[in-house]
N, C-alpha and C positions, 0 to 999 in steps of 0.2 A: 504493500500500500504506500508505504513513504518509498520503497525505488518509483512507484508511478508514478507519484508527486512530484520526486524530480526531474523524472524524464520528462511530466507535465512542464513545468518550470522550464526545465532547456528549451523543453519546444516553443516557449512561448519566450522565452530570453530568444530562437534565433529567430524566432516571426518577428520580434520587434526590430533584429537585426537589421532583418531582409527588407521590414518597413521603411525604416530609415535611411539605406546602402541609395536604392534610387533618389530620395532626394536631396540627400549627399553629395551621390555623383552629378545630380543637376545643376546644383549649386554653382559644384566646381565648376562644371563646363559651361554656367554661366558667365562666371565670373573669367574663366581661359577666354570663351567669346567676346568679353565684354573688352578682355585686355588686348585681345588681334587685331580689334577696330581700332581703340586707340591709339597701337604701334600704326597700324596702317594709317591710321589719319595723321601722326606726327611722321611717318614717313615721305607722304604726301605733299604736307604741310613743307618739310625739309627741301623737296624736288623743286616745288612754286616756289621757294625763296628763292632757292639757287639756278633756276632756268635760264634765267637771263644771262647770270653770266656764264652759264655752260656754252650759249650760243658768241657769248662773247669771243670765251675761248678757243671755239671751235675758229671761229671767222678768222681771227687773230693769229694765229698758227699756219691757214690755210694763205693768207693773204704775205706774212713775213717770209713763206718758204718761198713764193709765188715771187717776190721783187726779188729776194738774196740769189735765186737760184735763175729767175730769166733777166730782170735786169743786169745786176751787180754779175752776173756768172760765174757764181760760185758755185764749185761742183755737189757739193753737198753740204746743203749748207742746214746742218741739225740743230745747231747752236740754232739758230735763227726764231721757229718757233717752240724750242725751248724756252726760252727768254719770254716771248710773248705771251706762254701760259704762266709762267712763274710771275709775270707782272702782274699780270688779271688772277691769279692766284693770292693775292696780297688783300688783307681787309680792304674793303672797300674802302677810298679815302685813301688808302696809302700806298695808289699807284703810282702817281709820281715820282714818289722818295721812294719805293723800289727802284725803278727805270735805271735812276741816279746811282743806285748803290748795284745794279746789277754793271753799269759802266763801270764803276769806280773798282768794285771787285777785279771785273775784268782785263782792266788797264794795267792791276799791281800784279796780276799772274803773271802778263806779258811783257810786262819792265822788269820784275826779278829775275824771272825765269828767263831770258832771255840775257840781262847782264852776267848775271851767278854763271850760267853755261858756258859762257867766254871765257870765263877763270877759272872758274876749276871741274870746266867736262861734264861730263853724263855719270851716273853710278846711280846703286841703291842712297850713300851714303847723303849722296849731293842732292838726289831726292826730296831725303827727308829735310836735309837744311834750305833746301827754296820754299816747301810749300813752308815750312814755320812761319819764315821769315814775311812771305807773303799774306800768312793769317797774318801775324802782327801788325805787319803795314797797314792791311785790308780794317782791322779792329780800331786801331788808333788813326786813321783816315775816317771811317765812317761807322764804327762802333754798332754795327749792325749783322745779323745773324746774316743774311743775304747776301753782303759782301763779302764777309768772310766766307764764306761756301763760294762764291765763286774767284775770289782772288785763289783758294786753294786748289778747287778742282780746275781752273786754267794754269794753275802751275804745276798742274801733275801731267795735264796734254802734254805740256810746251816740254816738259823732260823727257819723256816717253816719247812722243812721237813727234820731234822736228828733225831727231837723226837723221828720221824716214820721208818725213812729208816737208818738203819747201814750201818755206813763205805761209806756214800756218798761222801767224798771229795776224794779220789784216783781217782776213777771213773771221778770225773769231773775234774780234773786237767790233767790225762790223756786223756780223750777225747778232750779238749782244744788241748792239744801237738797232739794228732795224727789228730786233723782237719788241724791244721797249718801245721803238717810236711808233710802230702798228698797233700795239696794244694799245695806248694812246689814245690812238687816231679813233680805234673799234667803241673806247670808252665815251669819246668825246663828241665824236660825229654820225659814225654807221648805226652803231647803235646802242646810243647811250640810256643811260639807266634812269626812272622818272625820279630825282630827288625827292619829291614829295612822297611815292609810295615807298622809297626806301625807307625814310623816316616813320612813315604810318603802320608798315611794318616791325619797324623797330619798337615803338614808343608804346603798342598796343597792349605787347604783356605786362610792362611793366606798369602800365597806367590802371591796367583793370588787376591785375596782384591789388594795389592801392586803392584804389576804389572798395573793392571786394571787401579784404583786410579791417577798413573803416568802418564797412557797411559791418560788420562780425560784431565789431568792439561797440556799435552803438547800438546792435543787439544786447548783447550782454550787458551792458550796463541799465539799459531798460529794464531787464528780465533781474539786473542782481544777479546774474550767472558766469562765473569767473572760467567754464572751461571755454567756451565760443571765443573770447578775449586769448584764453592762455593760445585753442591752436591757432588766431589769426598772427598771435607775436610769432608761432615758431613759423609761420607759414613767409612771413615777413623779411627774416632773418634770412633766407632763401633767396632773397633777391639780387645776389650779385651779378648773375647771368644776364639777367634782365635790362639791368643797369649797364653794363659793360656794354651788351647788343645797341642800347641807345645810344651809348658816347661811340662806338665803333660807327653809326647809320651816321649821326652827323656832320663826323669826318668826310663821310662817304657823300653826304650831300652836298658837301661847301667844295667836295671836289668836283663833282658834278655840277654844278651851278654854277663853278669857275671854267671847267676846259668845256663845256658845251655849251655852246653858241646857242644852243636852241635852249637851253635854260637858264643863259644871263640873266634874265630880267627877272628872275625870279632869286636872284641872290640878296633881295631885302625886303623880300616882300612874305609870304609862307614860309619858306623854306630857310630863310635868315631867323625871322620868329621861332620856326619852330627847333632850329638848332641853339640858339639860343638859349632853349628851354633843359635841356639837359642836363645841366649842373643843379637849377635849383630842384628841376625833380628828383635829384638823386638825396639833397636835402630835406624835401618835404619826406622824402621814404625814411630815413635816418632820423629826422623827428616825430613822424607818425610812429617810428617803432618804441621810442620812448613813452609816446603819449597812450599807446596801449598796452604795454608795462604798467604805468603808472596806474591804467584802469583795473587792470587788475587785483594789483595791489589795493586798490579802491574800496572794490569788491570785496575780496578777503577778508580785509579789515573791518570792512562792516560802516564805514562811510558814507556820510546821506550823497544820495544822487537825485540832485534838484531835476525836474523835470526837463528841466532849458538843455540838458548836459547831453543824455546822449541824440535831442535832436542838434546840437550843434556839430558832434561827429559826424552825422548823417550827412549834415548838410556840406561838410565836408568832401566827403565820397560822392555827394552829387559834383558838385565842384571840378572834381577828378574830371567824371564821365564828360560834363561838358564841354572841359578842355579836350578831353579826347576826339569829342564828336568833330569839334568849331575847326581844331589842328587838321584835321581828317578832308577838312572839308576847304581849307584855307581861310577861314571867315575869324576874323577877330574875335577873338575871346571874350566876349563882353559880359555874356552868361555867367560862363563863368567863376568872371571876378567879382559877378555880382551876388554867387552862391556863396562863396568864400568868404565874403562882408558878411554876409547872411549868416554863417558858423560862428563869425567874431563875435555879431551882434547876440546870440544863441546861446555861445559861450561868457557873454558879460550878465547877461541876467540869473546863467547859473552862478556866476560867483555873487554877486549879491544875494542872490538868496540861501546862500552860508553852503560852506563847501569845507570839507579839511583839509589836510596836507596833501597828499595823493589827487586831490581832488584839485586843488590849487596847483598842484602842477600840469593836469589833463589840461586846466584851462587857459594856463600858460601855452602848453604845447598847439592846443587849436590855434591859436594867436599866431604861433612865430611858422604851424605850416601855411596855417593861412596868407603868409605874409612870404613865404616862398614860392608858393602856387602864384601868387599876384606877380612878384617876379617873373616866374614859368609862362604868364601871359605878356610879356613885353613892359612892362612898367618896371622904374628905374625902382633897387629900395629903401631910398627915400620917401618917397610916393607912396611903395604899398608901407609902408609903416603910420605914413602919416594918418591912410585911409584906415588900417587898422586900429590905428589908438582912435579914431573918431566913432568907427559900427563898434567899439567896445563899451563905448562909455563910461559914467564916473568908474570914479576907482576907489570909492571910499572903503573902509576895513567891511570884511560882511561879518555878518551874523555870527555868534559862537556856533562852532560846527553841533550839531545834534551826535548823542552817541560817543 
């Protein structure tokens, strides 16, 4: 009777098993499906960024082999678009100053390696003393990882094969220049890149991270709930990617709006603005991460939270969006700067109406991002401080904190 009972009980321990194993394994392979999409959309996502200058590249390559090889009549001329994809290989923005340093490399292979072999000959040994000598040129010339790669790898040609091959350093110095100067060309005229999408691509994650982040913290502090605050700080703390992809797009616009003819006029107009803008939003994100710290801490503690306080976070994160939207669109910021007034003003009625320690620095923190973002929108900060200390109003001591 008690063995039945057991083997009753196993059978009914593995039916529960069995009950559970399918939607176990559903789960999983929801969650495997849900993460395939994902990869695939950020792989996607990865190809549209980069398309453009796949096609750059491609062009670039095809057009530098194309002069080296029927113009110039170079027999083969490799070097050539090499050069040109290693130029357009270079963060955006910092094709020129490759170009320069893909010359400058170039030139100190071909003057070492060419003097050192007059005196003291070919060998392993003499080898190894030209390319050094060549980095170190190449390093204290132009202190760049680019240079030096190729002042070293032209002076390992020029040792190795001028025994064999005559008149190899024109060929390779010119091919260097005509990869740089097609790449250029491909950047500036055939088919250059639209500075303004470079930018709106750039600024988008890191504007909606910030937005998001804010929008979380003036959740939680409505609700008095300290985990929404804690993950938007870790989630926050995260943003260096973000931030770097922005100051790398700007570079990459102010290049673009300088070598391309077809997008001069736009070098003070959107695209000035919106470069511009990259430094204080790297600021606003750096005191946002403070100001939801501080909420936290708020929270924890057990510190009154006037009603005014987290709609003035809110109104923060609208703020953000705006910018994002206005930037997106080329349209002056005026939204805005007029949300970001609107948090200041949000954030002074919550410290009047008594606030603590933690509390009085959140309100602080509204202020001084508020007063970044106003920057971020073109206003000198002078200006946004003035306008700041005014949507704040008095400043008299508040209320003893409650609690």
């Amino acid at each position: 009777m008690v063995e039945a009972g057991r083997h009753a009980a196993r059978g009914d321990a593995s039916t529960r098993v069995d009950d559970t194993a399918p939607a176990g394994l559903a789960a999983t392979l929801a969650r495997l499906r849900g993460r395939s999409r994902a990869t695939l959309r950020d792989r996607s996502r990865r190809v549209r960024a980069v398309g453009g200058i796949a096609l750059q590249a491609g062009l670039a390559a095809a057009l530098s082999w194309l002069v080296a090889h029927q113009v110039l009549q170079i027999s083969q001329p490799v070097f050539a678009p090499i050069s040109a994809v290693s130029t357009l290989a270079a963060s955006v923005g910092q094709r020129l100053r490759r170009t320069v340093e893909l010359i400058i490399g170039v030139t100190v292979g071909v003057l070492i390696g060419d003097l050192l072999l007059l005196v003291i000959g070919t060998g392993w040994w003499q080898l190894a003393l030209i390319v050094v000598l060549a980095i170190v040129v190449a390093l204290f010339l132009a202190g760049s990882a680019a240079a030096v790669i190729q002042a070293g790898a032209t002076a390992v040609l020029i040792c190795t094969l001028s025994p064999s091959v005559r008149d190899l350093e024109i060929p390779r110095f010119l091919d260097a220049l005509i990869g740089g100067a097609v790449a250029l060309l491909v950047t500036a005229v055939l088919l250059p890149l639209n500075p303004l999408r470079v930018l709106n691509r750039a600024a988008r994650p890191a504007l909606d991270l910030l937005s998001d982040q804010l929008d979380a913290t003036a959740g939680a502090l409505a609700d008095q709930d300290a985990a929404p605050a804690r993950a938007a700080r870790a989630e926050l703390r995260q943003n260096k990617d973000e931030v770097k992809a922005l100051v790398e797009a700007t570079q990459g616009a102010r290049e673009a709006s300088t070598l391309s003819p077809l997008h001069w006029h736009e070098r003070h107009g959107p695209v000035g603005r919106y470069a511009e803008a990259a430094a204080p939003i790297d600021r606003s994100m750096r005191n946002s991460g403070t100001l939801i710290r501080r909420a936290v801490s708020l929270i924890e503690d057990g510190e009154p939270v006037p009603e005014p306080m987290p709609r003035a976070v809110a109104e923060l994160a609208e703020a953000v969006r705006l910018m994002k939207r206005q930037f997106a669109a080329g349209d002056e910021p005026t939204r805005a700067r007029e949300r970001a007034l609107r948090a200041v003003c949000a954030a002074g009625d919550a410290y009047r109406e008594g606030v603590g320690f933690s509390g009085a620095v959140v309100v602080a923190q509204v202020r001084t991002t508020a007063s970044d973002l106003l920057v971020a929108t073109g206003l000198t900060q002078g200006v946004a401080n003035r306008l700041v200390r005014r949507a704040f109003g008095e400043m008299r001591p508040p209320p003893a904190a409650r609690g």
